[in-house]
LOKOLSE-634153 format. One record per residue: residue in one letter; x, y, z of N, C-alpha, C in turn. Coordinates in steps of 0.001 Angstrom, whole numbers, padded with zeros to 6 digits, always signed. Each point is the difference from the previous one (the first is absolute). Example, Ala and Ser with C-alpha at 12.3 -4.5 7.8 and 13.67 -1.06 7.14 Angstrom:
<tigus>
a+013190-005690+007800-000890+001190+000000+000900+001200+000000s-000350+001050-000720+000820+001190+000060-000770+001090+000730
</tigus>
This chain:
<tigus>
x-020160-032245-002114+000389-000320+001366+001523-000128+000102x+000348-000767-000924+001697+000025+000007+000490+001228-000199x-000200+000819-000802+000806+001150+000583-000144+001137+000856x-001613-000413+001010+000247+000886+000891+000441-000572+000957x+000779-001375+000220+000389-000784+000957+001846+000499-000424x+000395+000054-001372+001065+000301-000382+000213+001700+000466x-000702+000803-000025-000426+001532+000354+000509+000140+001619x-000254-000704+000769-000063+000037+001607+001431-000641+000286x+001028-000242-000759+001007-000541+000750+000991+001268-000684x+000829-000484+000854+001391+001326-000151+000829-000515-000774x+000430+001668-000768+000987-000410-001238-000667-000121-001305x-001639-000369+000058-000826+000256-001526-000348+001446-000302x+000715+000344-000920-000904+001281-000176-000755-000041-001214x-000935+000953-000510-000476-000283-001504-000263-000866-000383x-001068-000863+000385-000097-001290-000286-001809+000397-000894x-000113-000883-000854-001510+000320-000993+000502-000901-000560x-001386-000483-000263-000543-000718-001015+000357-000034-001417x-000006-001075-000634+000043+000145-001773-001356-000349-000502x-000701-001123-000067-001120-000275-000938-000516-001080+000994x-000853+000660+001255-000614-000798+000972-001112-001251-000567x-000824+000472-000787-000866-000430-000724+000198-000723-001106x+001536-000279-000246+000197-000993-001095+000708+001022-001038x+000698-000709-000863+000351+001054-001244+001773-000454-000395x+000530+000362-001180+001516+000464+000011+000779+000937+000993x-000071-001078+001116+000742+001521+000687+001666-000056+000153x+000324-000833-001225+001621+000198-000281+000783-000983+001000x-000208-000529+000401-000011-001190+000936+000170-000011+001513x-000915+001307+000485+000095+000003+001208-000962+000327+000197x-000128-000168+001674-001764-000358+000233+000100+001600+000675x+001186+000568+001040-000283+001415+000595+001912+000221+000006x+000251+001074+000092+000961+000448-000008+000582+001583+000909x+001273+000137+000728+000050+001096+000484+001430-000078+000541x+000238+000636+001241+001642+000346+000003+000249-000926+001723x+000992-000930-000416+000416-000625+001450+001242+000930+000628x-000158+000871+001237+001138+001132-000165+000058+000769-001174x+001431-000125-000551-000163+000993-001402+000111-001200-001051x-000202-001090-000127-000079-001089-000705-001452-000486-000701x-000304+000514-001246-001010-000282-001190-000222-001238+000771x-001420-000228-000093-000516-001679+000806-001106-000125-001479x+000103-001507+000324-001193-000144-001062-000292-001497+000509x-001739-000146+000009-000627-000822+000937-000473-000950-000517x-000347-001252+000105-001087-000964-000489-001299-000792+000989x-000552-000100-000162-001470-000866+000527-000049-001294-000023x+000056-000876+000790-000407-001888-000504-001106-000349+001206x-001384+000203-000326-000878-000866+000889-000341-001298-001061x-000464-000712+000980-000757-001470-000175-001037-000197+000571x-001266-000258-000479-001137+000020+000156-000131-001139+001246x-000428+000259+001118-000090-001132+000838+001391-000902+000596x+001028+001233+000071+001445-000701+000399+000095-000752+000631x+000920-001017+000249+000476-001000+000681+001516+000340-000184x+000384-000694+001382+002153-000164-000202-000434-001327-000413x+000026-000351-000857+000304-001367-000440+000834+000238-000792x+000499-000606-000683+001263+000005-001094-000387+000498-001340x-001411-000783-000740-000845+000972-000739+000534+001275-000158x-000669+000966+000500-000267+001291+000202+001274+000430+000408x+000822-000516+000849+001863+000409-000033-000380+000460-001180x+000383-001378-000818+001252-000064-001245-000589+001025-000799x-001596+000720+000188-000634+000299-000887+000447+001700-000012x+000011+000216+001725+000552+001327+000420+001696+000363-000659x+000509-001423+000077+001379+000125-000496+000368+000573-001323x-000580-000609-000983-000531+000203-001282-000230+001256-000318x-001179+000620+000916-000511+001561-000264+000927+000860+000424x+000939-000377+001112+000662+001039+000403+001646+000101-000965x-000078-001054-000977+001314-000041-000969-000862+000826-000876x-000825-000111-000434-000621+000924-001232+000010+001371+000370x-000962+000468+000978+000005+001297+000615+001265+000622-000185x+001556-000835+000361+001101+000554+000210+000655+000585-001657x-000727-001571-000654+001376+000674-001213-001243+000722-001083x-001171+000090+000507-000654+001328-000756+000328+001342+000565x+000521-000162+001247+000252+001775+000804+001431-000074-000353x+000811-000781-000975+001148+000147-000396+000248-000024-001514x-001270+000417-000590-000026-000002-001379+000666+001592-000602x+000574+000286-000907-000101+001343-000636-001805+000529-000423x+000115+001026+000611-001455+000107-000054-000129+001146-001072x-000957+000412-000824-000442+000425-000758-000140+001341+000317x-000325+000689+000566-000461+001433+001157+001524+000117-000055x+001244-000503+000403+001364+000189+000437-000019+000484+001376x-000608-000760+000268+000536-000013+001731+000772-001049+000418x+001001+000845+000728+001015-000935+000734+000067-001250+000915x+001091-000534-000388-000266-001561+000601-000114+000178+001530x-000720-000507+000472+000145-000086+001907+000853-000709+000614x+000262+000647+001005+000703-000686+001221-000518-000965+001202x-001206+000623-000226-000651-000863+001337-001520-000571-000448x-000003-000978+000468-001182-000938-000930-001120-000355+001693x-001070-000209-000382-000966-000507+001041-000735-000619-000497x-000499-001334+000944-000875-000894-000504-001398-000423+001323x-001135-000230-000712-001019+000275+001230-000636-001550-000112x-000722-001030+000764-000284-001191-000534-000975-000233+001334x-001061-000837-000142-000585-000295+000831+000000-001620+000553x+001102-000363-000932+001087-001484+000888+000666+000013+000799x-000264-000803+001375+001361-000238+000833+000744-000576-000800x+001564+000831+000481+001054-000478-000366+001025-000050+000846x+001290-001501-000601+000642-000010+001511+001263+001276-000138x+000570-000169+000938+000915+001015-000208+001203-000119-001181x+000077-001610+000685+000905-000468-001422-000473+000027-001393x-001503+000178-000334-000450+000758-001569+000419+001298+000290x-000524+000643+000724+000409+001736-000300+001776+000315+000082x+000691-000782+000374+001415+000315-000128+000680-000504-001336x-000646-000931-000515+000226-000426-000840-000355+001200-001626x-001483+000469+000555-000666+000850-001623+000943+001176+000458x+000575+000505+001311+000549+001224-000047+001598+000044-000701x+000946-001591+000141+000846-000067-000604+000071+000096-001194x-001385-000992-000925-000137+000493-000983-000033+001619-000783x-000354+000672+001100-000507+001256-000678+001721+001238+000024x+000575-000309+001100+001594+000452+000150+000721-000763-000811x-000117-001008-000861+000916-000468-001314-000945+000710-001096x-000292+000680-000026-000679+000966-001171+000255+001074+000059x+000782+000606+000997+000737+001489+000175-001467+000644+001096x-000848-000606+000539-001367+000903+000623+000990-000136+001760x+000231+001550+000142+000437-000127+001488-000583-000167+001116x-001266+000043+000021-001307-000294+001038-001367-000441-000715x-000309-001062+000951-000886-000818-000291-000477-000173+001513x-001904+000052+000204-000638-000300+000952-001559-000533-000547x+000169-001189+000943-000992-001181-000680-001309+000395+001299x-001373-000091-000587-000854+000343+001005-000741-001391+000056x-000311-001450+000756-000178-000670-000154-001653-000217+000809x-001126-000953+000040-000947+000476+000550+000307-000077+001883x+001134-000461+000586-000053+000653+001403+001112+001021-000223x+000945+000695-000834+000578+000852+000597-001324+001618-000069x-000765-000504-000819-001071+001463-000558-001229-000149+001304x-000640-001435+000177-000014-000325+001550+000772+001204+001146x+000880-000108+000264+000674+000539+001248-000472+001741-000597x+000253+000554-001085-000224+001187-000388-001526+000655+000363x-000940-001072-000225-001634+000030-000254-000540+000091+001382x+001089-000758+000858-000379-000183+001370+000482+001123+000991x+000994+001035-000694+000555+000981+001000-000858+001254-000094x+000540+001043+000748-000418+001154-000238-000380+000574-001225x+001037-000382-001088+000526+000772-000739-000611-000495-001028x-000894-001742+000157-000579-000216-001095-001399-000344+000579x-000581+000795+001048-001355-000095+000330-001456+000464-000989x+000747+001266-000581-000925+000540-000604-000036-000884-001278x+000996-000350-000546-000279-000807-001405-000450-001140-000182x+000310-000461+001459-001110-001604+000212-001363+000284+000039x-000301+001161+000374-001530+000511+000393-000653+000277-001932x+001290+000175-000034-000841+001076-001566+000029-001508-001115x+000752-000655-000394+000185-001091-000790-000634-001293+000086x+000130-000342+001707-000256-001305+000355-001106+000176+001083x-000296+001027+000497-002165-000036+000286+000798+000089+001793x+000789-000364+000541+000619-000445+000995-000034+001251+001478x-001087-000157+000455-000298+000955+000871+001234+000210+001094x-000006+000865+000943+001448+000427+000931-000621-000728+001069x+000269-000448+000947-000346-000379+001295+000253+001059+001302x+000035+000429+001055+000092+001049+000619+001734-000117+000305x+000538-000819+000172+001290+000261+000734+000400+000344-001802x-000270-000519-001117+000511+000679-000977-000384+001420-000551x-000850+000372+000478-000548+001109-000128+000909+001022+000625x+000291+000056+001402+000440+000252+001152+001984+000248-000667x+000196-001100-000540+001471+000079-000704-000274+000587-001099x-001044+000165-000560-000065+000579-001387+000233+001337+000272x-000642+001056+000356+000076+001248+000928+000777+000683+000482x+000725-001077+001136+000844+000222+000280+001137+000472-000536x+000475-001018-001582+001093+000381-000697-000209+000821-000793x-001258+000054-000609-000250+001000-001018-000823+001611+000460x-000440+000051+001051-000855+001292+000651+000873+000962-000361x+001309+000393-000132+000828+001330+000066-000331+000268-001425x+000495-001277-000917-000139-000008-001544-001338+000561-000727x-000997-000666+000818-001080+000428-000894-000570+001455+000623x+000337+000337+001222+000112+001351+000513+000495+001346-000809x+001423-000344-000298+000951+000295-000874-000365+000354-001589x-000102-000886-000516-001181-000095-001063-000812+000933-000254x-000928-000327+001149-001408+000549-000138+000041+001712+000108x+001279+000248+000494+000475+001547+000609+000509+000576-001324x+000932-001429-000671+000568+001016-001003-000559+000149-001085x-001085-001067-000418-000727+000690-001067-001194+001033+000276x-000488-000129+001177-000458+001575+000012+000579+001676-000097x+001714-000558+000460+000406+001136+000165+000287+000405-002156x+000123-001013-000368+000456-000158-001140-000998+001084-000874x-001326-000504+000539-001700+000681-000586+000147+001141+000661x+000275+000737+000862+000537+001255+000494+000716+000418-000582x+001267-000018-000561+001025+001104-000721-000380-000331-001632x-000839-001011-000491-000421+000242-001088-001274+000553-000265x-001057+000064+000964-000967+001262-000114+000832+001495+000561x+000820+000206+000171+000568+001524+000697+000650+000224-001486x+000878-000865-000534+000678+000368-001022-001054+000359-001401x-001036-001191-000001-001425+000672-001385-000630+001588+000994x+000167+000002+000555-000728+001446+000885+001174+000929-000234x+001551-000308+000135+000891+001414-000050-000396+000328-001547x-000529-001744-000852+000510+001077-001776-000867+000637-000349x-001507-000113+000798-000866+000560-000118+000390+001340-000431x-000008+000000+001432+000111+001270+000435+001201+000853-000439x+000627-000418-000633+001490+000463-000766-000382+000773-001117x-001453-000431-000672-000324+000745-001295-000932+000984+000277x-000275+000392+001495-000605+000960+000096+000548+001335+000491x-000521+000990-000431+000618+001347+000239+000315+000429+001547x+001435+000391+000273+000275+000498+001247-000949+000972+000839x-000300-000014+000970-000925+000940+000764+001119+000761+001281x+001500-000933-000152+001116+000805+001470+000933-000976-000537x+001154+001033+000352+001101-000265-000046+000877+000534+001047x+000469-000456+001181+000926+000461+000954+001191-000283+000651x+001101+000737-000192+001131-000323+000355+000091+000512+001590x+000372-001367+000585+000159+000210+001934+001890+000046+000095x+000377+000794+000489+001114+000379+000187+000797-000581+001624x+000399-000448+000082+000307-000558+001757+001709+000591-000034x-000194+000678+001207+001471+000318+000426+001025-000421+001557x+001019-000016+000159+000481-000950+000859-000139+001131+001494x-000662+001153-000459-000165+000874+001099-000999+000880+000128x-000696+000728+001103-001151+001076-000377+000373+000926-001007x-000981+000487-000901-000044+001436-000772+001017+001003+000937x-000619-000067+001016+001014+001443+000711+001379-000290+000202x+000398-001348+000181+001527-000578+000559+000683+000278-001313x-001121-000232-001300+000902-000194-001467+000444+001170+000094x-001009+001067+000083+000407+000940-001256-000817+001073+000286x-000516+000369+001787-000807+000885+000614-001552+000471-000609x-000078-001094-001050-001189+000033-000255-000016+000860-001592x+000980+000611-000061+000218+000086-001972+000578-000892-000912x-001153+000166-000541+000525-001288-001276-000784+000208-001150x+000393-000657-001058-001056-000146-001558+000756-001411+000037x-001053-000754-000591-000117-001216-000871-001027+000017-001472x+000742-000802-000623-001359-000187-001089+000262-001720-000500x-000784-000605-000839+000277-000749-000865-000621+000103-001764x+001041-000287-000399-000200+000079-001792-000239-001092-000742x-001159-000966-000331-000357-000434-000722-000159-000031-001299x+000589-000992-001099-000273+000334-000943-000190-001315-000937x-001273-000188-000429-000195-000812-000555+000676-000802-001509x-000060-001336-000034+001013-000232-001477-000399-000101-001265x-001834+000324-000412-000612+000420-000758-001475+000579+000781x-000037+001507-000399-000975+000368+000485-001114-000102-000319x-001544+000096+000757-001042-000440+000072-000803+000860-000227x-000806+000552-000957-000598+001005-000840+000148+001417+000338x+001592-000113-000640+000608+001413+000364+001140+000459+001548x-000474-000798+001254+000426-000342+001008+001016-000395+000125x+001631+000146+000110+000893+000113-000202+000797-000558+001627x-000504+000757+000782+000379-000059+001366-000260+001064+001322x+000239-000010+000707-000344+001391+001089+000770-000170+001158x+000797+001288+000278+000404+000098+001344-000640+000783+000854x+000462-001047+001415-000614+000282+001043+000774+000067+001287x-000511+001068+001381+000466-000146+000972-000644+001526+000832x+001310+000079+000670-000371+001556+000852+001262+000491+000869x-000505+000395+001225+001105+000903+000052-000182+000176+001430x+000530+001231+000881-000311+000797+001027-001074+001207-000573x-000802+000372+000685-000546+001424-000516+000528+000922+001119x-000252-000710+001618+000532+001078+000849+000306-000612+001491x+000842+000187+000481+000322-000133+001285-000240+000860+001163x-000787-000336+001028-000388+001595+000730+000858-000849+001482x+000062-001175+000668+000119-000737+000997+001257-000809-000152x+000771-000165+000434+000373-001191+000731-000578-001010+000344x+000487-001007+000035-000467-001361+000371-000122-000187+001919x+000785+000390+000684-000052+000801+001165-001365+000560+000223x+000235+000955-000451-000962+001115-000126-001734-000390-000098x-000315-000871-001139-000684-000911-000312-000450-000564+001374x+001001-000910+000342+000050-000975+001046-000720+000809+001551x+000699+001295-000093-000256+000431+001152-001632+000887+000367x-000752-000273-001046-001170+000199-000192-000715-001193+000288x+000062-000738+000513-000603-000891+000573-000912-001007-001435x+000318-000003-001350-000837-000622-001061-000229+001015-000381x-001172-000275-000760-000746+000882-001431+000413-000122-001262x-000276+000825-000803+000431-000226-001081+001400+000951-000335x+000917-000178-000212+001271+000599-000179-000494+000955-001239x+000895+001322+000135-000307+001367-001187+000943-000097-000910x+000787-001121+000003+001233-000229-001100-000974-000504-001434x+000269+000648-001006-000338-000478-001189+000386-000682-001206x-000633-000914-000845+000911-000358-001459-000994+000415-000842x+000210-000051-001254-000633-000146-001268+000421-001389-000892x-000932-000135-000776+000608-001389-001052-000500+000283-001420x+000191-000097-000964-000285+000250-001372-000100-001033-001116x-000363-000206-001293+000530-000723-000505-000262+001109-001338x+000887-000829-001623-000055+000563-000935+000172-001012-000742x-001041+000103-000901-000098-001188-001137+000425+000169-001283x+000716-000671-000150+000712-000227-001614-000548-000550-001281x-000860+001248-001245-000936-000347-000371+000879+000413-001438x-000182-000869-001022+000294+000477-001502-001161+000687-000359x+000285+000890-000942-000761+000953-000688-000799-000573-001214x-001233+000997-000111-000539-000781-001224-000575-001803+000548x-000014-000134+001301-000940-001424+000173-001289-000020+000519x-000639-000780-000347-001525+000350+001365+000092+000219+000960x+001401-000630+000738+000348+000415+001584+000174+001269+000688x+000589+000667-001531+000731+001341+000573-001245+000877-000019x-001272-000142-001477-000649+000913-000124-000813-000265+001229x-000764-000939+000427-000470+000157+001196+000373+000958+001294x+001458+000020-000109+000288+000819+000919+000656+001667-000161x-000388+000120-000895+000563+001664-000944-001311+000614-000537x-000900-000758-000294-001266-000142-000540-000936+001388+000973x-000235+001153-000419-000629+000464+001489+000632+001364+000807x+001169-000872+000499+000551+000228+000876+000615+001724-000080x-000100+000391+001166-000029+001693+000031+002086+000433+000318x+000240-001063+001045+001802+000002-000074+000059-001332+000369x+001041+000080-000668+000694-001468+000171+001403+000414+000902x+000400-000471+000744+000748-000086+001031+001114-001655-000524x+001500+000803-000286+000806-000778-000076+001643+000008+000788x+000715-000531+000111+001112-000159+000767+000700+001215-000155x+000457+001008+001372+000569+000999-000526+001044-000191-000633x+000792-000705+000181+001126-000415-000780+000191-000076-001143x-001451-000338-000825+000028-001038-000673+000572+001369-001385x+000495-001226-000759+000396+000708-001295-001273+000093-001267x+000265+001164-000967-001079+000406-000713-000991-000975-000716x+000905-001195-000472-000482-001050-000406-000702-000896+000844x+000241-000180+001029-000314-000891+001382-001177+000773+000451x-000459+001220-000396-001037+000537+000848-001753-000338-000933x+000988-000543-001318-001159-000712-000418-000966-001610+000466x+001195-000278+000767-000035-001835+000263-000119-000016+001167x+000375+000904+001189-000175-000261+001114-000850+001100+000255x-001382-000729+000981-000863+000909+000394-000494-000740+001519x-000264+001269+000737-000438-000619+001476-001307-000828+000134x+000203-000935-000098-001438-000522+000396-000578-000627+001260x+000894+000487+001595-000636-000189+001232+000983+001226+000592x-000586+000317+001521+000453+001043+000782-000679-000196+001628x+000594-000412+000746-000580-000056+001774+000967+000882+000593x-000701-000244+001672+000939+000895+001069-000324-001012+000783x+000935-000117+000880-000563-001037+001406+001014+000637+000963x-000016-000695+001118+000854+000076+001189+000974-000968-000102x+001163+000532+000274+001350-000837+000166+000454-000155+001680x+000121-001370+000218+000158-000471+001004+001470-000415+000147x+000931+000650+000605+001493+000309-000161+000727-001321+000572x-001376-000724+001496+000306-000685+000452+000483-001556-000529x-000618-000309-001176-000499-001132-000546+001452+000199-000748x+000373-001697-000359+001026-000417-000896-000265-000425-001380x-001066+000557-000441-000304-000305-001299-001344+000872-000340x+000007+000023-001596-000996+000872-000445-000382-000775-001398x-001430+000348-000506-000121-000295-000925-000901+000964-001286x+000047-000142-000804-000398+000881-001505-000967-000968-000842x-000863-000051-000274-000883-000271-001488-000567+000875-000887x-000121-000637-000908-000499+000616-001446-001066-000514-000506x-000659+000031-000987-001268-000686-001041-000965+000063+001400x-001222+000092-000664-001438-000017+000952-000797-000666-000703x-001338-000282+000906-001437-000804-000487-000650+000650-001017x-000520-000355-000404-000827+000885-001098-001473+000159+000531x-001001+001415+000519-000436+000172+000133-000693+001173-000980x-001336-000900-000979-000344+001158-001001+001235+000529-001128x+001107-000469+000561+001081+000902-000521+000908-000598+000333x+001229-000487-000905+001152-000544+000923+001209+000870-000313x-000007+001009+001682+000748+001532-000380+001571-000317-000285x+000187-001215+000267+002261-000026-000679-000523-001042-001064x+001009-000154-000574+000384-000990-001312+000608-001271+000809x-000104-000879-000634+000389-001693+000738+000165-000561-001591x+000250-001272+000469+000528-001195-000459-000252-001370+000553x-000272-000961-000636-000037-001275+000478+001108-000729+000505x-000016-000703+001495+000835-000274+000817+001216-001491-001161x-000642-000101-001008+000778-001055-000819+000564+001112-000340x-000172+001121-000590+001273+000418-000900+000802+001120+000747x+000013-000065+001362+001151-000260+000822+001364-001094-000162x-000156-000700-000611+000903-001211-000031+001269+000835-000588x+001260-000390+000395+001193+000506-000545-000026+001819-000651x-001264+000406+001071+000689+001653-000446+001246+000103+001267x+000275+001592+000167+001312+000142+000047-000141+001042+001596x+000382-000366+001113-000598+001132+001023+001294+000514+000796x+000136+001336+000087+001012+000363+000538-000381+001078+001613x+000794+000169+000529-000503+000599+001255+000934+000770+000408x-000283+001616+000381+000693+000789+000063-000470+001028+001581x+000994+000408+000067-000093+000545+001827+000908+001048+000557x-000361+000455+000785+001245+000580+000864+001383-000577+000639x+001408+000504-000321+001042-001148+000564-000324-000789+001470x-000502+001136+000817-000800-000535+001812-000121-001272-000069x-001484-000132-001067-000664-000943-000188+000680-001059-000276x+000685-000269-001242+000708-000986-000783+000919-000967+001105x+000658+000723+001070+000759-000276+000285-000577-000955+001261x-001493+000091+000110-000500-000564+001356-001583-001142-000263x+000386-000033-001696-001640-000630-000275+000716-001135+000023x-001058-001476+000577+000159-001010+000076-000745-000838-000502x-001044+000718-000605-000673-001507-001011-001067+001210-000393x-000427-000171-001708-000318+000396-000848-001314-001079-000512x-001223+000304-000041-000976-000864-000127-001175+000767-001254x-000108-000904-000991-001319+001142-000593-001497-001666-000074x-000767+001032-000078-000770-000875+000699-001757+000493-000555x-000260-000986-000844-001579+000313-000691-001110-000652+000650x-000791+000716+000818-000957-000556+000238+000155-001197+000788x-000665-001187+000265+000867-001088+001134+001089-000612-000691x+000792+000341-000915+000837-000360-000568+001609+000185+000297x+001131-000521+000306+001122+000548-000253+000935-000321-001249x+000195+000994-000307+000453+000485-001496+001294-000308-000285x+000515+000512+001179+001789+000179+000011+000654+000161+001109x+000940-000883+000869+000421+000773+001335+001538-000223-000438x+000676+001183+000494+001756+000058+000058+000330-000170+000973x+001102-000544+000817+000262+000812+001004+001133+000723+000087x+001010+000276+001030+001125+000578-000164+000962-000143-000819x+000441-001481-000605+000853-000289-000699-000641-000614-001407x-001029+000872-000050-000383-000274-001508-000131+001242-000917x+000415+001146+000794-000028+001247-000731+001153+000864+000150x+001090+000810-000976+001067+000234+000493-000327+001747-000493x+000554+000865+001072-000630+001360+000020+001022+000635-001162x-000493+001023-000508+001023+000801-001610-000362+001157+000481x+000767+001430+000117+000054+001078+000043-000640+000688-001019x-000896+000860+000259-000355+001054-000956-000620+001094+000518x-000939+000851-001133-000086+001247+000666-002115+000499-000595x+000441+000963+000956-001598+000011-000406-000566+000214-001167x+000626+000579-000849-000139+000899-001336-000844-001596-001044x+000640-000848+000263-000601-000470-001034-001526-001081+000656x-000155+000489+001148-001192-000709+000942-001363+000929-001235x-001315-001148+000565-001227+000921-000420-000830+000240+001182x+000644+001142+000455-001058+000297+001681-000659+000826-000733x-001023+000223+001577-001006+000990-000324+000530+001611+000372x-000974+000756-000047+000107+001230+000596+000128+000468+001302x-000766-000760+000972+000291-000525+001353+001348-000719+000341x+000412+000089-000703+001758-001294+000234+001164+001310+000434x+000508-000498+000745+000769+001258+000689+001267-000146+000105x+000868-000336-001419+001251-000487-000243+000532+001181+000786x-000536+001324-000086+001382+001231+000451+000133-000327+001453x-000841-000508+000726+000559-000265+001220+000625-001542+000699x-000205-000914-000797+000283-001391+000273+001102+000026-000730x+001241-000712+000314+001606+000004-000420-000732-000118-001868x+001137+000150-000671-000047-000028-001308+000529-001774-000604x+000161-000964+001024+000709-000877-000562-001575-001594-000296x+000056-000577-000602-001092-000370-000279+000668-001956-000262x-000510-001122+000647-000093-000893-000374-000792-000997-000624
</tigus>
């Protein structure tokens, strides 16, 4: 009871128990921090108190002992305290408690607070010590205390009650992300956002890709790039427009190519069979061993829209037709993103994004654009560097 009466006033922090039940507890009954000041506590009841002089002198007594045991060199090596507390279920006059507190400031203790049986009274009787009269001393609330009880505490235990649920919320989401972290990717998609329509950028030609590459690969699985392109422009955005809807005749393609070492189960699965293998025209003699296509679409490109997006890896149905990896050993691979200058110069946030997951978002000032050229890109055969500028970011 004393220290949840010591708990409810301001300025205790860390306050616990030593050896409630009896024991060596080094000569303090509870101990904790007054401000930033080491406290160390003692206990003096009397069975059937009286203020008579008795039971004073007797409280007097206990509360000199209490003091110069919480001022002993202690064994553990914990430091001497600053601030001492004493709890007693004797009235005392004021002139005793000014008196044990002088005592306790000629011992070097810079704070001292005496809990006497009416100052713990006034505590037991407020708001703040309703519940501990109820729980210790049997002491039911009456309605107007009820009514104040509520009152002061309703936000708190509201508060509370909010934040440890929310608490049980981000720690079941977080055992559910690691779950799911060790299981094999089924999508991977990078959403591209730009500060203007496709047609305002860049009339609707462009290539993007992104290059993934893992920092130890996953049976054979190395990494894979992905993205797409324009395939064809027949309209204007106008033009489009002035058709009243439908589906616009402007086209893209998107691709990906997976980065497979040779000689692994990964690779033979996918060489295994196979009548052509289809690799980056670009690609160099050695590279046409490691990079092989393993997706190919067409869709409609919508010139209007300020952003586009690309994925890679699929579900496994009977068959799981690309190569994947588990979303953990994603951690610290290495992803780079490459484009038309148009583009570079007008993308505003960069997002890759697994499943309800987000993976990674940049935005403008987290990515700084580098010049290069197509030659060392891995497009497809559909990729139409001879007509899109030659300069590549």
């Amino acid at each position: 009871m004393c220290l949840e009466i010591l708990s409810v006033q301001d300025d205790y922090t860390d306050v616990r128990p030593r050896l409630p039940k009896g024991g060596p507890d080094g000569g303090r009954d509870l101990q904790g921090f007054h401000k930033e000041s080491l406290l160390f506590g003692a206990v003096g009841f009397v069975n059937d108190a009286t203020d008579l002089g008795q039971h004073r002198d007797q409280i007097k007594a206990k509360f000199k002992e209490g003091l110069e045991n919480a001022l002993k060199e202690k064994k553990d090596g914990t430091p001497q305290p600053k601030a001492f507390v004493f709890f007693t279920n004797v009235g005392l006059t004021p002139g005793i408690i000014s008196d044990l507190q002088k005592l306790t400031y000629a011992k070097g203790i810079d704070f001292c607070d005496i809990f006497d049986r009416e100052s713990m009274r006034i505590v037991l009787d407020s708001n703040r010590g309703y519940a501990i009269r109820f729980r210790y001393l049997d002491l039911p609330l009456n309605d107007a205390e009820q009514k104040d009880f509520f009152g002061a505490w309703a936000d708190e235990i509201n508060s509370a009650i909010g934040s440890g649920l929310k608490g049980i919320d981000q720690t079941t989401k977080r055992i559910q992300f690691l779950l799911e972290s060790q299981m094999l990717l089924n999508s991977l998609g990078t959403i591209v956002k730009l500060d203007a329509s496709i047609w305002e950028v860049c009339k609707g030609e462009f290539f993007f890709q992104t290059m993934l590459s893992l920092r130890v690969h996953s049976e054979g699985f190395v990494g894979v790039t992905f993205g797409g392109g324009t395939e064809e422009i027949t309209e204007t955005l106008d033009e489009w427009k002035s058709r009243e809807g439908g589906l616009t005749r402007n086209g893209q393609y998107s691709f990906g190519f997976s980065w497979l070492l040779p000689e692994t189960s990964m690779y033979q699965c996918y060489i295994d069979g196979a009548e052509k293998l289809e690799h980056p025209k670009n690609a160099k003699e050695d590279e046409r061993l490691e990079y092989i296509r393993t997706s190919r679409s067409s869709g409609i490109l919508e010139v209007g829209k300020s952003h586009f997006y690309f994925r890679t890896l699929s579900e496994p149905f009977l068959y799981r037709f690309q190569p994947t990896c588990k979303m953990i050993e994603l951690d610290g691979c290495m992803i780079l993103f490459e484009c038309t200058a148009e583009i570079a110069e007008h993308i505003d946030q960069i997002t890759i994004v697994r499943g309800g997951y987000e993976l990674l978002k940049l935005s403008k000032a987290d990515f700084r654009p580098v010049k290069g050229s197509y030659d060392r890109l891995k497009v497809p055969i559909e990729g139409k560097q001879e007509v899109v500028p030659r300069e590549m970011v």
